[in-house]
PyMOL Python script that loads the backbone (N, CA, C, O; Angstrom):
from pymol import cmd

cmd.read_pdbstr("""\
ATOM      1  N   UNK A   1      83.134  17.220 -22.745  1.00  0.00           N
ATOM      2  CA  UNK A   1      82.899  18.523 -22.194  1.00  0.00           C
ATOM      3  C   UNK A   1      81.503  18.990 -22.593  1.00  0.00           C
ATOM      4  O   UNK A   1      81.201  19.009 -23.787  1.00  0.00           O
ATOM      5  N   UNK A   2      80.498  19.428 -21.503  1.00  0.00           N
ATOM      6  CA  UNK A   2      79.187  19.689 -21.851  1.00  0.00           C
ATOM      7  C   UNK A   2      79.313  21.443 -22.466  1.00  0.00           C
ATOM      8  O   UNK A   2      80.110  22.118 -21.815  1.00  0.00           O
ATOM      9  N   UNK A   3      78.919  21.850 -23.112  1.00  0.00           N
ATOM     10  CA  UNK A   3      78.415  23.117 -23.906  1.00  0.00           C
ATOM     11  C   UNK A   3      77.036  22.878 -23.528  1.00  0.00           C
ATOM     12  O   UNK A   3      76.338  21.898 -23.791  1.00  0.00           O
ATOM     13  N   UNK A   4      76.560  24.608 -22.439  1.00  0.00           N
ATOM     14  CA  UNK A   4      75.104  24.640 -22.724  1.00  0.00           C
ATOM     15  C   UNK A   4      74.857  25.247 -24.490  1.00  0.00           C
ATOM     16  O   UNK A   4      75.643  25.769 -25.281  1.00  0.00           O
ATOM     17  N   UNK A   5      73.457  24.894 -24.591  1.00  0.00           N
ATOM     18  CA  UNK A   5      72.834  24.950 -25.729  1.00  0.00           C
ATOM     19  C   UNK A   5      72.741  26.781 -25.701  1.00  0.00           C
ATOM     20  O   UNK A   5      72.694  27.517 -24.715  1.00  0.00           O
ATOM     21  N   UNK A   6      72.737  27.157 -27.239  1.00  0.00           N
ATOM     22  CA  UNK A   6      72.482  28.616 -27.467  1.00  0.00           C
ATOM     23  C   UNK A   6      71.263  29.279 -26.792  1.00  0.00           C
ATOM     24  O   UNK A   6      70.239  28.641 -26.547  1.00  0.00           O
ATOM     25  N   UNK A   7      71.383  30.296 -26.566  1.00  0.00           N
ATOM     26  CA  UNK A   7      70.322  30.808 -25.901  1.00  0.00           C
ATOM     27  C   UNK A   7      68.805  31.158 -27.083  1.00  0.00           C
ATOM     28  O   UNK A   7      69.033  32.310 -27.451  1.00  0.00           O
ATOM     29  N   UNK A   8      67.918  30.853 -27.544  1.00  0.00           N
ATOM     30  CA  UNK A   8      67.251  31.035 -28.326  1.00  0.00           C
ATOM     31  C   UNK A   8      67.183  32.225 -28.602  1.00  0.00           C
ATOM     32  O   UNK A   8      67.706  33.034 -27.836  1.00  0.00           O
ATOM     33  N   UNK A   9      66.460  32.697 -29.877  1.00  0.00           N
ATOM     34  CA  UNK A   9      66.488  34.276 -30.181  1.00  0.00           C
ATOM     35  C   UNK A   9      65.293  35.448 -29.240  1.00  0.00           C
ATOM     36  O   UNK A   9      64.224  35.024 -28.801  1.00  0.00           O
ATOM     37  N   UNK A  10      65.540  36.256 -29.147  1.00  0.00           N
ATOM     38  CA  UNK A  10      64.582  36.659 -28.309  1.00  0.00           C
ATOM     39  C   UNK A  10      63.334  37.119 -29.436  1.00  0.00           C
ATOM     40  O   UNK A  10      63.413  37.510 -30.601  1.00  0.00           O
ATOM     41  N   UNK A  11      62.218  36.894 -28.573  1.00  0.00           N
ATOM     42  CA  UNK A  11      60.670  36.944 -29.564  1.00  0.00           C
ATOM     43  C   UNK A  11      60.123  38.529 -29.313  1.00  0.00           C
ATOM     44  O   UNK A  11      60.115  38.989 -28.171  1.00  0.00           O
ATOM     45  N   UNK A  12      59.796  39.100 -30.146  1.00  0.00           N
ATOM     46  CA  UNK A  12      59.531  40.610 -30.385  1.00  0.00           C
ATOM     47  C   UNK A  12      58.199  40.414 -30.974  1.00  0.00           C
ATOM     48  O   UNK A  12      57.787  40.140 -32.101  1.00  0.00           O
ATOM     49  N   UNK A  13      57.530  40.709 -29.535  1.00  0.00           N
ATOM     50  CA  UNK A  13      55.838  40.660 -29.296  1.00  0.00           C
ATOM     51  C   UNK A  13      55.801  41.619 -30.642  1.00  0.00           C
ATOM     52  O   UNK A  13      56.683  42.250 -31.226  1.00  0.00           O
ATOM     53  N   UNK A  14      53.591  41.349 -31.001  1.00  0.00           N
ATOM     54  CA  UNK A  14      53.353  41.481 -32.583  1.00  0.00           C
ATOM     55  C   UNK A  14      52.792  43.262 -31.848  1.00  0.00           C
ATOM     56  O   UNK A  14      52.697  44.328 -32.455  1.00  0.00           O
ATOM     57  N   UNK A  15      52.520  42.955 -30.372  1.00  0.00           N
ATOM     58  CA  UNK A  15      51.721  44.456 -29.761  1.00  0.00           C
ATOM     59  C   UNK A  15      52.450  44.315 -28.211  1.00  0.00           C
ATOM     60  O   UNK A  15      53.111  43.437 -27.655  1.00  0.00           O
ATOM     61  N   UNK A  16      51.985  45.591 -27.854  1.00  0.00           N
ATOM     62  CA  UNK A  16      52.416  45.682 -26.152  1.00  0.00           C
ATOM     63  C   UNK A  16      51.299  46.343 -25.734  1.00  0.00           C
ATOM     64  O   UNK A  16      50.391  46.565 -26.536  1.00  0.00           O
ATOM     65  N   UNK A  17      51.193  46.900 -23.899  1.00  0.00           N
ATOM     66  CA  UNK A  17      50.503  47.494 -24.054  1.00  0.00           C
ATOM     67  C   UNK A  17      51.197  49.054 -23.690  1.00  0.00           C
ATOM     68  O   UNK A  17      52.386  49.039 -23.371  1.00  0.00           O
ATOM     69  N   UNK A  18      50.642  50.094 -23.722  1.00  0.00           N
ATOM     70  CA  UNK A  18      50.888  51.774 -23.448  1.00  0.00           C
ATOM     71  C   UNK A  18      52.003  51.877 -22.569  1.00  0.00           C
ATOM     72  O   UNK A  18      52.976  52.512 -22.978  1.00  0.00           O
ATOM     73  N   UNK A  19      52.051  51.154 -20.962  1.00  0.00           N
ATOM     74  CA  UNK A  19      52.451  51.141 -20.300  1.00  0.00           C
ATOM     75  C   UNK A  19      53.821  50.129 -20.742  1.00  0.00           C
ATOM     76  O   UNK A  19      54.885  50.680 -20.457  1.00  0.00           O
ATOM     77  N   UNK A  20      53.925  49.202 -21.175  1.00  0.00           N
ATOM     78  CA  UNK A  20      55.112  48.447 -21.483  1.00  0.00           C
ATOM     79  C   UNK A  20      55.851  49.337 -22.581  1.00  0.00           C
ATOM     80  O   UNK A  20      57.058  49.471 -22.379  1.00  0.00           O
ATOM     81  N   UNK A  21      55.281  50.024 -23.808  1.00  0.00           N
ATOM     82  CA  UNK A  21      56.039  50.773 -24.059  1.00  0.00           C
ATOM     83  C   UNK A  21      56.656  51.424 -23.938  1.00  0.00           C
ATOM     84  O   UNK A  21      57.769  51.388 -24.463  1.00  0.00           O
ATOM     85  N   UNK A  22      56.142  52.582 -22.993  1.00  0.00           N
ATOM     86  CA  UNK A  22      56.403  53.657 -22.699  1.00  0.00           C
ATOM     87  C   UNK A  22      57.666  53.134 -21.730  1.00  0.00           C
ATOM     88  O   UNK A  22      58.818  53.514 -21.939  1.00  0.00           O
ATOM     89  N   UNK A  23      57.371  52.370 -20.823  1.00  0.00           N
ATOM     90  CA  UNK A  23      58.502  51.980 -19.760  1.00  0.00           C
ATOM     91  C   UNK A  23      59.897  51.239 -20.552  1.00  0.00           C
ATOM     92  O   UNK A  23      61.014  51.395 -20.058  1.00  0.00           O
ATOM     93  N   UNK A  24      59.667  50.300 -22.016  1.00  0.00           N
ATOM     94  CA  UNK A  24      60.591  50.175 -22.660  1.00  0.00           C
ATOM     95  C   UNK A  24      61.514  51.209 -23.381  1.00  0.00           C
ATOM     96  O   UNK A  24      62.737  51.152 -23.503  1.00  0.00           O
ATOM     97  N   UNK A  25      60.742  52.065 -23.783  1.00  0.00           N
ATOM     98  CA  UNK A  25      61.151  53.149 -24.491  1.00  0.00           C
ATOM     99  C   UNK A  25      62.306  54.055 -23.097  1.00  0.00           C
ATOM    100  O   UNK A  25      63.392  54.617 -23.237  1.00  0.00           O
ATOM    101  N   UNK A  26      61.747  53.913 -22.284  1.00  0.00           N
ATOM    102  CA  UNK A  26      63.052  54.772 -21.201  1.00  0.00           C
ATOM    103  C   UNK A  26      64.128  53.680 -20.616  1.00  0.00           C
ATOM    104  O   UNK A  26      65.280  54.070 -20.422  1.00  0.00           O
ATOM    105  N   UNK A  27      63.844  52.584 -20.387  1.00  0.00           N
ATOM    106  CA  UNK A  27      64.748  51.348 -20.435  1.00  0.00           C
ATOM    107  C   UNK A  27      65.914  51.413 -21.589  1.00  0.00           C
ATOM    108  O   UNK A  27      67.097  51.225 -21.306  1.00  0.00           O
ATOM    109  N   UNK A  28      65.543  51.646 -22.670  1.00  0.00           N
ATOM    110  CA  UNK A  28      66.338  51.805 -23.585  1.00  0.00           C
ATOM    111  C   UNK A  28      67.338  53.165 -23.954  1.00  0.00           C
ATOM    112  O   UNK A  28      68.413  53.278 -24.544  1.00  0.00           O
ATOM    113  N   UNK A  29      66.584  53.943 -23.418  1.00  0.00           N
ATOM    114  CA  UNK A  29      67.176  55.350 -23.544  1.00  0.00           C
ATOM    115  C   UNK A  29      66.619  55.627 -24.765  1.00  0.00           C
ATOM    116  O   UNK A  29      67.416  55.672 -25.702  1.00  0.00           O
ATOM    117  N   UNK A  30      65.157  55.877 -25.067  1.00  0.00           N
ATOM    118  CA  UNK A  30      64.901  56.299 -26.415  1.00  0.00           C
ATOM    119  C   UNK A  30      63.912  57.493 -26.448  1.00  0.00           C
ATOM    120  O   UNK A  30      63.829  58.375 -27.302  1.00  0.00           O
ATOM    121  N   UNK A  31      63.213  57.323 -25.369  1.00  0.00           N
ATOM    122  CA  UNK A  31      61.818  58.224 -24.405  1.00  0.00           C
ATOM    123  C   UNK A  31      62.090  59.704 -25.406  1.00  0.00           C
ATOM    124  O   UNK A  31      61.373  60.117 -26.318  1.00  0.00           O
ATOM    125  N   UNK A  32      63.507  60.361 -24.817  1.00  0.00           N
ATOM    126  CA  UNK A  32      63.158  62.133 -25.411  1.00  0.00           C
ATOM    127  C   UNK A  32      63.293  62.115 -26.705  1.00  0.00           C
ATOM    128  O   UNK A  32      62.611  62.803 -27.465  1.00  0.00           O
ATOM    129  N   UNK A  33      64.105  61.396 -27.023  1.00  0.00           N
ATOM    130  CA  UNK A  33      64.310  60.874 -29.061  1.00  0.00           C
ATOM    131  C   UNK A  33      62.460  60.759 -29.622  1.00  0.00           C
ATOM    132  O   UNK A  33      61.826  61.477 -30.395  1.00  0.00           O
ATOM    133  N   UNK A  34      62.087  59.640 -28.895  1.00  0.00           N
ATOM    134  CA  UNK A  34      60.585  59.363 -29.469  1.00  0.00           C
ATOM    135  C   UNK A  34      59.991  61.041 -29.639  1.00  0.00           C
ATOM    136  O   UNK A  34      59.975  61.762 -30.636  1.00  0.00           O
ATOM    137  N   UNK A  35      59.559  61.283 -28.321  1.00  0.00           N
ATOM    138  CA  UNK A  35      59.108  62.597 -28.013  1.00  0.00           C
ATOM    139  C   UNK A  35      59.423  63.590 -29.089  1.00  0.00           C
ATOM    140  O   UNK A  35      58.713  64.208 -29.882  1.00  0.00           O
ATOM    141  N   UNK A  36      60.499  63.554 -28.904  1.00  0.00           N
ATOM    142  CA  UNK A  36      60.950  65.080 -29.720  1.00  0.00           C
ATOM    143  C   UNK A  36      60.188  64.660 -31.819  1.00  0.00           C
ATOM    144  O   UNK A  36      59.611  65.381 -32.633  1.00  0.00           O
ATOM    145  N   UNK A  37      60.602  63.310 -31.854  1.00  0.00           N
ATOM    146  CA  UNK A  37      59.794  63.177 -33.176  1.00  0.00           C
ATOM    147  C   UNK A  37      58.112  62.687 -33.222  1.00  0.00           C
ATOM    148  O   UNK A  37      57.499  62.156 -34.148  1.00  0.00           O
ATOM    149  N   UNK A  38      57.845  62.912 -32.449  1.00  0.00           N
ATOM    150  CA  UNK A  38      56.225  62.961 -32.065  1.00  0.00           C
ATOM    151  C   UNK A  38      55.853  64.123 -32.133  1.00  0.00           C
ATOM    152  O   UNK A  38      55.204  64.387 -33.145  1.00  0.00           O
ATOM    153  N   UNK A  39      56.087  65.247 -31.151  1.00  0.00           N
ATOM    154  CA  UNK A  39      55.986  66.482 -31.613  1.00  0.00           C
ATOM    155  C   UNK A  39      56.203  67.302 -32.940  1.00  0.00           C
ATOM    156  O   UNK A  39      55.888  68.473 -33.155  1.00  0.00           O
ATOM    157  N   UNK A  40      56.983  66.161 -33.997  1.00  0.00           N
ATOM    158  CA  UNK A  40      56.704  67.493 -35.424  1.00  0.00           C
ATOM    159  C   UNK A  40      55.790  66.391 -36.321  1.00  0.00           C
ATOM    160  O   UNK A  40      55.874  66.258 -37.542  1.00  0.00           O
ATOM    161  N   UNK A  41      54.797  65.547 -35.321  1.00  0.00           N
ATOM    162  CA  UNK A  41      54.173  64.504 -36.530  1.00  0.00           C
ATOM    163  C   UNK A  41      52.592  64.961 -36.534  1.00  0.00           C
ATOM    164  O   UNK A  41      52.198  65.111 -35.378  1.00  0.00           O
ATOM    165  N   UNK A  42      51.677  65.196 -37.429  1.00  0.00           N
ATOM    166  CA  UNK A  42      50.270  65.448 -37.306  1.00  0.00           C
ATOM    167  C   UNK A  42      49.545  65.385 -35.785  1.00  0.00           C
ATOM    168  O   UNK A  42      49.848  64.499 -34.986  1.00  0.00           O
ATOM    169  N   UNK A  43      48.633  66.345 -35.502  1.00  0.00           N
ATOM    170  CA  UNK A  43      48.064  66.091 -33.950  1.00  0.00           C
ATOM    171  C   UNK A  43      47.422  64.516 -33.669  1.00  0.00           C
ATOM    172  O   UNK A  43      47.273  64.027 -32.549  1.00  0.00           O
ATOM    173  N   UNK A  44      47.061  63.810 -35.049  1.00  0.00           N
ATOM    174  CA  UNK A  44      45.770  62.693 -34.952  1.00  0.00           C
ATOM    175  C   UNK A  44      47.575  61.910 -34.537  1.00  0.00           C
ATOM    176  O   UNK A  44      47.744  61.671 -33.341  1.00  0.00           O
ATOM    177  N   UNK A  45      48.292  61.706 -35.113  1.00  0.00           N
ATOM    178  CA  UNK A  45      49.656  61.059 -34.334  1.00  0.00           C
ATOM    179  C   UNK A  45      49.726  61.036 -32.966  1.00  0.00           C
ATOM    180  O   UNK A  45      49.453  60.089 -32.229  1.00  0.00           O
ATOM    181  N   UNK A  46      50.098  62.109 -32.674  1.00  0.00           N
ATOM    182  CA  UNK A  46      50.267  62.862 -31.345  1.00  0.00           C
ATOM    183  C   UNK A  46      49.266  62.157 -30.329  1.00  0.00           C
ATOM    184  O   UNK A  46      49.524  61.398 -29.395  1.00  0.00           O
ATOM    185  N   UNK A  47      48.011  62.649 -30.807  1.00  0.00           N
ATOM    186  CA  UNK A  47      46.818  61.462 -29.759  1.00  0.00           C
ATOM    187  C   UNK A  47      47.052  60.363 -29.675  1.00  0.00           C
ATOM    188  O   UNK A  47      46.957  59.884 -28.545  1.00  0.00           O
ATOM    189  N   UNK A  48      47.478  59.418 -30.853  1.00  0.00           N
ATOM    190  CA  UNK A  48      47.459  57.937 -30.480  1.00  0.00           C
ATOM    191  C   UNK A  48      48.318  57.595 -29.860  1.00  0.00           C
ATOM    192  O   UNK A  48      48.211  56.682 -29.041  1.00  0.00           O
ATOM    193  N   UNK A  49      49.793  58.471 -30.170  1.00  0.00           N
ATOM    194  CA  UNK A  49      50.980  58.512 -28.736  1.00  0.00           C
ATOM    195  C   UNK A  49      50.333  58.476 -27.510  1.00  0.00           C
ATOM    196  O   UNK A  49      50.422  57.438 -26.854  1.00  0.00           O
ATOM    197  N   UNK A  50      49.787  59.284 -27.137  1.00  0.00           N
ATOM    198  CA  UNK A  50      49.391  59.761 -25.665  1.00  0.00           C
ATOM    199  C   UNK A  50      47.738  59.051 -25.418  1.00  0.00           C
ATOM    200  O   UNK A  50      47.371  58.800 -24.270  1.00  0.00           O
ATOM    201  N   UNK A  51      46.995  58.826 -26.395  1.00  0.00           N
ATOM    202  CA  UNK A  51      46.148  58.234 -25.463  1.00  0.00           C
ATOM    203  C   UNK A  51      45.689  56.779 -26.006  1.00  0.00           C
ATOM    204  O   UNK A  51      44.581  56.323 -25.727  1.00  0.00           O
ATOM    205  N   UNK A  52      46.656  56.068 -26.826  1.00  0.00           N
ATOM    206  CA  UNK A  52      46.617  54.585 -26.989  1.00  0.00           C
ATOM    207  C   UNK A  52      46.522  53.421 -26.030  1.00  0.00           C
ATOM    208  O   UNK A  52      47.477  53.807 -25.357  1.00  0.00           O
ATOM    209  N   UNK A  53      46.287  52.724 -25.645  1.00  0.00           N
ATOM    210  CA  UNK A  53      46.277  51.921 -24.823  1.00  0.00           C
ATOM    211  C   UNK A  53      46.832  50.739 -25.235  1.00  0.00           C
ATOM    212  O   UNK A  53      47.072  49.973 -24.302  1.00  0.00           O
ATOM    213  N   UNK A  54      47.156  50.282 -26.488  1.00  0.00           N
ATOM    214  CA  UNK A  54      48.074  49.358 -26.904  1.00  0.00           C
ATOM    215  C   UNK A  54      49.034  49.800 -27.947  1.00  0.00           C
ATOM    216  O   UNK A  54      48.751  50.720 -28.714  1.00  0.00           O
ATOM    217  N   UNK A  55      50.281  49.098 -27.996  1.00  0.00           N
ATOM    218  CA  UNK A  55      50.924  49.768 -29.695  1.00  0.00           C
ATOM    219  C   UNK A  55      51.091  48.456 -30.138  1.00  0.00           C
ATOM    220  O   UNK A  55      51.401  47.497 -29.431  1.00  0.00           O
ATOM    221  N   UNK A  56      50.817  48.452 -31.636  1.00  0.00           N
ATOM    222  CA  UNK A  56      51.136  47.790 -32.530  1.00  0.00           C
ATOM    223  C   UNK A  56      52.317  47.395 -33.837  1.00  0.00           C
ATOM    224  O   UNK A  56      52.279  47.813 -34.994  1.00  0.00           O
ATOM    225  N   UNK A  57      53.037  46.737 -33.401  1.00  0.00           N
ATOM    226  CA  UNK A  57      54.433  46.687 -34.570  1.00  0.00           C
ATOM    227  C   UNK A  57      54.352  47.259 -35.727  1.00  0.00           C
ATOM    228  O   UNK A  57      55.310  47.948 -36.077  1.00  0.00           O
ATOM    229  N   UNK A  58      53.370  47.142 -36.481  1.00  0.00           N
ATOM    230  CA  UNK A  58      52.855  46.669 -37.536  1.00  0.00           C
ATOM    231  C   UNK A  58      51.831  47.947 -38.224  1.00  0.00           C
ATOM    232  O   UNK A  58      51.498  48.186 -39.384  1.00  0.00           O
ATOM    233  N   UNK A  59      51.639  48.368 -37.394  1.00  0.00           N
ATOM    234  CA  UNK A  59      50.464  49.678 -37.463  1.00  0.00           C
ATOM    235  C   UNK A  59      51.377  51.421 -38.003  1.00  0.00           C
ATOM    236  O   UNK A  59      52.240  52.057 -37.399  1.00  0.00           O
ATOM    237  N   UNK A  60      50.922  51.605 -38.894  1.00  0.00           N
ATOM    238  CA  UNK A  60      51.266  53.043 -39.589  1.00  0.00           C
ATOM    239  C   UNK A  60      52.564  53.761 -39.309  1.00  0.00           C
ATOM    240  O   UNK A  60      53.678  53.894 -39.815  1.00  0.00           O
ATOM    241  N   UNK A  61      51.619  54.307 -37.860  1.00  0.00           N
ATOM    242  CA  UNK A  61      52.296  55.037 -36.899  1.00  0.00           C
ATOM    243  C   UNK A  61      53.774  54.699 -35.975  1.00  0.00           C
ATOM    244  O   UNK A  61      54.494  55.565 -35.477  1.00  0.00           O
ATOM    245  N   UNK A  62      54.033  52.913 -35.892  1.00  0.00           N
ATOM    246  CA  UNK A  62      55.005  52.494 -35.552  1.00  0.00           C
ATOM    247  C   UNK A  62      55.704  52.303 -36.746  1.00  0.00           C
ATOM    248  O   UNK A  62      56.891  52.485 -36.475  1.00  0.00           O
ATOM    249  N   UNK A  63      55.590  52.060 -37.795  1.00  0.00           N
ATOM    250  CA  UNK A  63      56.662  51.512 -38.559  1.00  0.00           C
ATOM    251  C   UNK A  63      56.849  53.287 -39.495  1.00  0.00           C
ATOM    252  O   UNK A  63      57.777  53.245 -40.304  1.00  0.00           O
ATOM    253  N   UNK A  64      56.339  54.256 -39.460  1.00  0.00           N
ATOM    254  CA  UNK A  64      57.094  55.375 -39.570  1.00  0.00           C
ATOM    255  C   UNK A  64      57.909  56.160 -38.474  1.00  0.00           C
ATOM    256  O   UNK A  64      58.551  57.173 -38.753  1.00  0.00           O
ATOM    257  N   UNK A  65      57.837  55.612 -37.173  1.00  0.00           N
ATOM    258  CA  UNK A  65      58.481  56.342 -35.943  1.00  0.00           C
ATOM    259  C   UNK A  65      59.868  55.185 -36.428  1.00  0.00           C
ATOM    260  O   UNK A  65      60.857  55.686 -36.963  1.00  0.00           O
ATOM    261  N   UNK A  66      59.817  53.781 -36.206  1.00  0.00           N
ATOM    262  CA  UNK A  66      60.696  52.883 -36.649  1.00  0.00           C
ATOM    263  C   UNK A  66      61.966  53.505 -37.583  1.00  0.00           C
ATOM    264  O   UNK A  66      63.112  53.768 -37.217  1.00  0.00           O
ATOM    265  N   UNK A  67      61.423  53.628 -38.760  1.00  0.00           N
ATOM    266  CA  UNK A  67      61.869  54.256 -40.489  1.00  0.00           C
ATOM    267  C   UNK A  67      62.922  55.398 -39.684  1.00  0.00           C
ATOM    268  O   UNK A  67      64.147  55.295 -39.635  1.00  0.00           O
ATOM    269  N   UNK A  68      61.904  56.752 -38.937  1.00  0.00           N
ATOM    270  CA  UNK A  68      62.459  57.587 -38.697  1.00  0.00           C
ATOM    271  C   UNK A  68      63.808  58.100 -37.845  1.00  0.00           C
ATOM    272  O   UNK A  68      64.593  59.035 -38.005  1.00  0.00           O
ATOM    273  N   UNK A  69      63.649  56.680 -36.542  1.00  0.00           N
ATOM    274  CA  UNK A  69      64.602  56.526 -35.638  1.00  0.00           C
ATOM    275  C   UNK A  69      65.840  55.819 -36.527  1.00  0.00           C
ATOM    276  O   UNK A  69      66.947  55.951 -36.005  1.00  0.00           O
ATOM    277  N   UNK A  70      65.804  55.069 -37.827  1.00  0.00           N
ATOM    278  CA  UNK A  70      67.091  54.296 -38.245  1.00  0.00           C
ATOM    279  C   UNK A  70      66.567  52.989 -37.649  1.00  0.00           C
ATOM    280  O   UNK A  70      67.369  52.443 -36.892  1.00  0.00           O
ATOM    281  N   UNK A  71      65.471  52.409 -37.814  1.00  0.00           N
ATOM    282  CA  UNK A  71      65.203  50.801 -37.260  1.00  0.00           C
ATOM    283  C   UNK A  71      64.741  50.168 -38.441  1.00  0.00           C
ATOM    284  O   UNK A  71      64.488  50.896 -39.401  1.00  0.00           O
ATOM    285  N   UNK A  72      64.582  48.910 -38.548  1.00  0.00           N
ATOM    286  CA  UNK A  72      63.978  48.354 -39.666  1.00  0.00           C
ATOM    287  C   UNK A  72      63.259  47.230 -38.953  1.00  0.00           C
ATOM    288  O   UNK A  72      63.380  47.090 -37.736  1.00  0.00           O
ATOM    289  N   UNK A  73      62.432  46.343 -39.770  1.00  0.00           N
ATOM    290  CA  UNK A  73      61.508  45.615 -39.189  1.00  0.00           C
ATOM    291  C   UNK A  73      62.216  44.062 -39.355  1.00  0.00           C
ATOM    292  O   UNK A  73      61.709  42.996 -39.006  1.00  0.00           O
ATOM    293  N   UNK A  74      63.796  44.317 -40.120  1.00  0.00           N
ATOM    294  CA  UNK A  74      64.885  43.259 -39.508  1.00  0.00           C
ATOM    295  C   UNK A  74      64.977  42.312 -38.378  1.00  0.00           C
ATOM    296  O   UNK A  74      65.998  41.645 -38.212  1.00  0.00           O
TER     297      UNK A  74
END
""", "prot")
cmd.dss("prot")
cmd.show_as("cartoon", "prot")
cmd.util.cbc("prot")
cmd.orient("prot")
């Protein structure tokens, strides 16, 4: 009896860009959650939300939005 093989793990890019986020983030149902904790974070935050052009896993600002939502870098 053939068994296909496991499906490999899925790979969780190191960056995306603005647009893949943002469109993941509502894919997921996370968009007004993000938002609403963007709005009580410093304005220099706030800008790199809105006028970043890439996000980075790994970078400050993601791994305290991460922390804050209940995610870990698990």
């Amino acid at each position: 009896m053939f068994s296909a093989p496991p499906a490999p793990p899925a790979v969780v890019p190191e960056s995306v860009s603005a647009r893949q986020f943002h469109l993941q983030l509502s894919v997921a149902g996370l968009r007004a959650q993000v938002i609403a904790w963007i709005g009580t974070q410093p304005v220099e935050m706030q800008d790199a939300f809105e006028y970043s052009g890439s996000f980075v896993r790994s970078e400050p600002m993601m791994e305290s939005g991460f922390a804050a939502l209940g995610y870990t870098s698990a």
